[in-house]
C-alpha positions as CSV (number, residue, x, y, z in Angstrom):
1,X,17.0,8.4,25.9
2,X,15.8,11.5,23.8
3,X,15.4,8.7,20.4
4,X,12.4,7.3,22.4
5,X,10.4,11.0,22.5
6,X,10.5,10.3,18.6
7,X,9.1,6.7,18.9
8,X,5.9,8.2,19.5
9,X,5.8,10.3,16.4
10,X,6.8,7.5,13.7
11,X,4.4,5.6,15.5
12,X,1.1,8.6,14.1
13,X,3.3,8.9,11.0
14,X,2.5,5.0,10.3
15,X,-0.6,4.9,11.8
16,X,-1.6,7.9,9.0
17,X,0.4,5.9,6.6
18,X,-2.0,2.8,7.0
19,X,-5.1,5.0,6.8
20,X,-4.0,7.1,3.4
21,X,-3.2,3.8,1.5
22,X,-6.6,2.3,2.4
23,X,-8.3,5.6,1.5
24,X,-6.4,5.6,-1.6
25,X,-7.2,2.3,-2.6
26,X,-11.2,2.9,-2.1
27,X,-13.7,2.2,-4.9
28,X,-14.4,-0.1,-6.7
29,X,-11.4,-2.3,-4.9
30,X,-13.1,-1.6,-1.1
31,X,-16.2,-0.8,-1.8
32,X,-16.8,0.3,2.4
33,X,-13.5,3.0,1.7
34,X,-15.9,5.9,-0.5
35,X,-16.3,9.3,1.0
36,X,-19.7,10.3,-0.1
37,X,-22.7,8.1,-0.2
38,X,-26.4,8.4,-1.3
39,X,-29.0,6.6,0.0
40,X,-32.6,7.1,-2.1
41,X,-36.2,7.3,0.1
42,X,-39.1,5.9,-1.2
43,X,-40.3,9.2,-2.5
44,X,-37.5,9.6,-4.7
45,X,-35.7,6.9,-6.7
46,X,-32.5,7.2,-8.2
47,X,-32.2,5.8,-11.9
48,X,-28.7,5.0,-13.1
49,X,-28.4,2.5,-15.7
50,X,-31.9,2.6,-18.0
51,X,-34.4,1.3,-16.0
52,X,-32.9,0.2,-12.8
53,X,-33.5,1.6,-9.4
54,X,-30.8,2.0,-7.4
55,X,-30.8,1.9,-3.4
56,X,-27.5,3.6,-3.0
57,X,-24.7,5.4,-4.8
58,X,-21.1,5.5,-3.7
59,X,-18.8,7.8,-4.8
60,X,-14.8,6.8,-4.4
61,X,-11.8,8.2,-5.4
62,X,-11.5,6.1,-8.6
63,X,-14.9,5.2,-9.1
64,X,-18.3,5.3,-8.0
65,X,-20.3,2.2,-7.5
66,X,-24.3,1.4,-6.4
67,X,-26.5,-1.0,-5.5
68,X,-29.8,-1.9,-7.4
69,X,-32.9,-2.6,-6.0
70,X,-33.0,-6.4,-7.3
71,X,-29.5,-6.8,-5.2
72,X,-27.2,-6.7,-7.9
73,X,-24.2,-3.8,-7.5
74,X,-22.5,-2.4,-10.3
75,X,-19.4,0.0,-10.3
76,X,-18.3,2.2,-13.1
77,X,-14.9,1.7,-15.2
78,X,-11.4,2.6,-12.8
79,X,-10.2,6.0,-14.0
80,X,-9.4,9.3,-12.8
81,X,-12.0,12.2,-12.9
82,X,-15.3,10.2,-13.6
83,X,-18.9,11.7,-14.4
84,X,-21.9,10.5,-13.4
85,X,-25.9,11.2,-14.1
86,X,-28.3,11.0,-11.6
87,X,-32.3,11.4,-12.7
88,X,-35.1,10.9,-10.3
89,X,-38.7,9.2,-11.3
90,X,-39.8,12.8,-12.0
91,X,-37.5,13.0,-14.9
92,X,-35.3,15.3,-13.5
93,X,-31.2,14.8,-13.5
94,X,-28.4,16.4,-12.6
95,X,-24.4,15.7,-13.2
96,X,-21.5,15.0,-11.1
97,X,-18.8,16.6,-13.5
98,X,-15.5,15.3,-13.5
99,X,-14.1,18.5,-12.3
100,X,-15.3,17.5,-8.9
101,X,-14.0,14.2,-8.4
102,X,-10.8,14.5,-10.5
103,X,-8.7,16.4,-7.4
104,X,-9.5,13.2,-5.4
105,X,-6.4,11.6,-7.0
106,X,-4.6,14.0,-4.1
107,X,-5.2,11.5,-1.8
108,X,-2.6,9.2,-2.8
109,X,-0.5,11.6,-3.3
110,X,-0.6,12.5,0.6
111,X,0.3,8.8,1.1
112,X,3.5,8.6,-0.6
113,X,4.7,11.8,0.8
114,X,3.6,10.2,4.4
115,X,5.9,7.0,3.4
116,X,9.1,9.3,2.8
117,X,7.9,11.1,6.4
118,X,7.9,7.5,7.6
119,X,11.3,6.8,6.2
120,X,12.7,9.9,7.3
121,X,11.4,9.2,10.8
122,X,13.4,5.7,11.3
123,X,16.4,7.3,11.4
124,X,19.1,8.0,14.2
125,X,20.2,10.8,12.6
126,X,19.4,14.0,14.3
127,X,19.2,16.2,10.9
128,X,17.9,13.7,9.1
129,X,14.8,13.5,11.6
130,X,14.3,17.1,11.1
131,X,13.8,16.4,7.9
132,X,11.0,14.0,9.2
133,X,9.1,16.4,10.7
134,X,9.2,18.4,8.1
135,X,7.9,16.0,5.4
136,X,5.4,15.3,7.8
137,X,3.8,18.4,8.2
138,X,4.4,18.8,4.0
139,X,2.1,15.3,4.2
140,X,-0.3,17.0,6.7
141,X,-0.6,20.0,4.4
142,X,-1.4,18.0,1.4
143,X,-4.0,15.9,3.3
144,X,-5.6,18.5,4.3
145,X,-5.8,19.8,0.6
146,X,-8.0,16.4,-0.1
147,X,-9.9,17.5,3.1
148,X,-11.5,19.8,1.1
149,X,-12.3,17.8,-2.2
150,X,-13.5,15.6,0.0
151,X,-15.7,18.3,1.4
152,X,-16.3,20.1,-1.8
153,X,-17.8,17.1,-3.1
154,X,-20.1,16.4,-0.2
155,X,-21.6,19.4,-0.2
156,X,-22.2,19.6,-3.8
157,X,-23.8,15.9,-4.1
158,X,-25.8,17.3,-1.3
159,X,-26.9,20.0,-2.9
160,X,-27.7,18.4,-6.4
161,X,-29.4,15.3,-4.2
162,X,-31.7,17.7,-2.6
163,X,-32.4,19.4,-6.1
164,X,-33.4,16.0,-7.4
165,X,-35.7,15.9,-4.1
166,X,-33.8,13.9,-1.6
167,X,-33.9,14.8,2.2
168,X,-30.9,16.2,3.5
169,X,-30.0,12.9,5.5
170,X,-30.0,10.7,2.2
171,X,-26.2,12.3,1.6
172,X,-23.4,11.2,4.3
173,X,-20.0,11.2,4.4
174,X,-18.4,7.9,4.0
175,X,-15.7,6.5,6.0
176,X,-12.8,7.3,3.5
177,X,-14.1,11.1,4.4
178,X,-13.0,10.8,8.0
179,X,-10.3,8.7,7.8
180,X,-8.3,11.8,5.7
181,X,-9.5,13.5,8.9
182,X,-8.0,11.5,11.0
183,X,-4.7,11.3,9.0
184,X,-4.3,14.4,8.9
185,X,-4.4,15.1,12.6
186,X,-1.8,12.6,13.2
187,X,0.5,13.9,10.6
188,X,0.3,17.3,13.3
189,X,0.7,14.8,15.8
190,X,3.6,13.0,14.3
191,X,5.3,16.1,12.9
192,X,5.0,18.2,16.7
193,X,6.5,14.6,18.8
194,X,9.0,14.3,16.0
195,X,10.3,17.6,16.2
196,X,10.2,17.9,20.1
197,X,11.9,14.5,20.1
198,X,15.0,16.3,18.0
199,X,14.8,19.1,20.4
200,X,15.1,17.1,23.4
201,X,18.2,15.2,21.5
202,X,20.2,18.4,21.0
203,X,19.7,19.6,24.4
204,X,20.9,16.4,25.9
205,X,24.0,16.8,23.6
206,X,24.8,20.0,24.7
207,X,24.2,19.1,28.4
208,X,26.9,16.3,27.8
209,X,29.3,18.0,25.9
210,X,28.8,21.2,28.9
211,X,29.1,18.7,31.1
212,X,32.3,17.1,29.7
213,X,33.9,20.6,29.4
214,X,36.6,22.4,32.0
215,X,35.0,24.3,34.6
216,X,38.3,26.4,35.8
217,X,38.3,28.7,32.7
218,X,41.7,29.3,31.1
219,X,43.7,28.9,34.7
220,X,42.3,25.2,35.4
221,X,44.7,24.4,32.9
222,X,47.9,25.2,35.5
223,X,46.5,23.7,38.0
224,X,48.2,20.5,39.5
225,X,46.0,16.9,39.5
């Protein structure tokens, strides 16, 4: 009765599992999974790649990628800790150094220690679910770490955006952003209902085996059945 207090918990473990491994997949494979985007105004171009225009600007975990005014989209090489120069029609141009999107390689990171959590968790063995819990709030810990990279990068594409004359709307946080969000809040989750599901296990043991035990003390044992 106490295993099904821990069905709940495996159930946010996998659920952060899912969420990670798409995160982690992100540009230029799913182009929708980036965490910060950049949408130009009309007052204030963004040029990229010579010439072109570019209507938005994605940055991923392995890549960024944008779109160009004539419809075409174009993403850079796969690699971890990419660069990338942004100049508006003014001339002016900044850099986003590699230094600030090479911790984003955390991310998967969180993932596979969520898979052992999620491994962990399918046991039936009471220790063994501790354990569970316990790489699960490790997973939580390291999610939150890429929490804030993520958040460290958004505020400092913000910054350089509105440097190169962009409003403050024309930076956003992309769905990869708050889906490490939401994984880490059900690696708490999934951690806490694991662990209380142990709990309740132990104390029903020791309920049963108190219950199973000689009532009389040491002089029940002379007494006649």
């Amino acid at each position: 009765m106490a295993r099904a207090f821990c069905i709940p918990g495996v159930f946010f473990i996998f659920a952060a599992f899912v969420l990670l491994f798409i995160v982690s997949i992100s540009l230029p494979y799913l182009f929708d999974m980036d965490i910060t985007r950049v949408h130009t105004t009309n007052s204030a171009a963004t040029a990229l790649s010579g010439n072109d225009t570019t209507t938005e600007l994605r940055f991923g975990i392995w890549a960024y990628c944008y779109d160009l005014a004539n419809g075409n989209r174009v993403c850079s090489s796969t690699g971890h800790g990419y660069s990338v120069t942004i100049s508006n029609t003014q001339g002016n141009s900044v850099t986003i150094g590699s230094s600030w999107t090479r911790g984003l390689a955390i991310h998967p990171v969180a993932a596979g220690v969520t898979f052992i959590a999620l491994l962990l968790g399918l046991s039936q063995h009471i220790t063994v679910t501790l354990f569970a819990s316990l790489v699960s709030f490790t997973a939580a810990l390291i999610t939150f770490i890429a929490f804030i990279i993520d958040i460290a990068l958004y505020a400092y594409v913000k910054n350089q955006m509105e440097n190169l004359g962009f409003g403050g709307g024309a930076t956003i946080t992309g769905p990869g952003f708050w889906l490490t969000f939401t994984s880490m809040l059900l690696l708490l989750l999934g951690g806490c209902t694991v662990c209380f599901g142990r709990r309740r296990d132990r104390t029903a043991n020791a309920t049963t085996s108190s219950a199973s035990s000689p009532k009389d003390g040491f002089f029940g044992r002379f007494k006649r059945n």
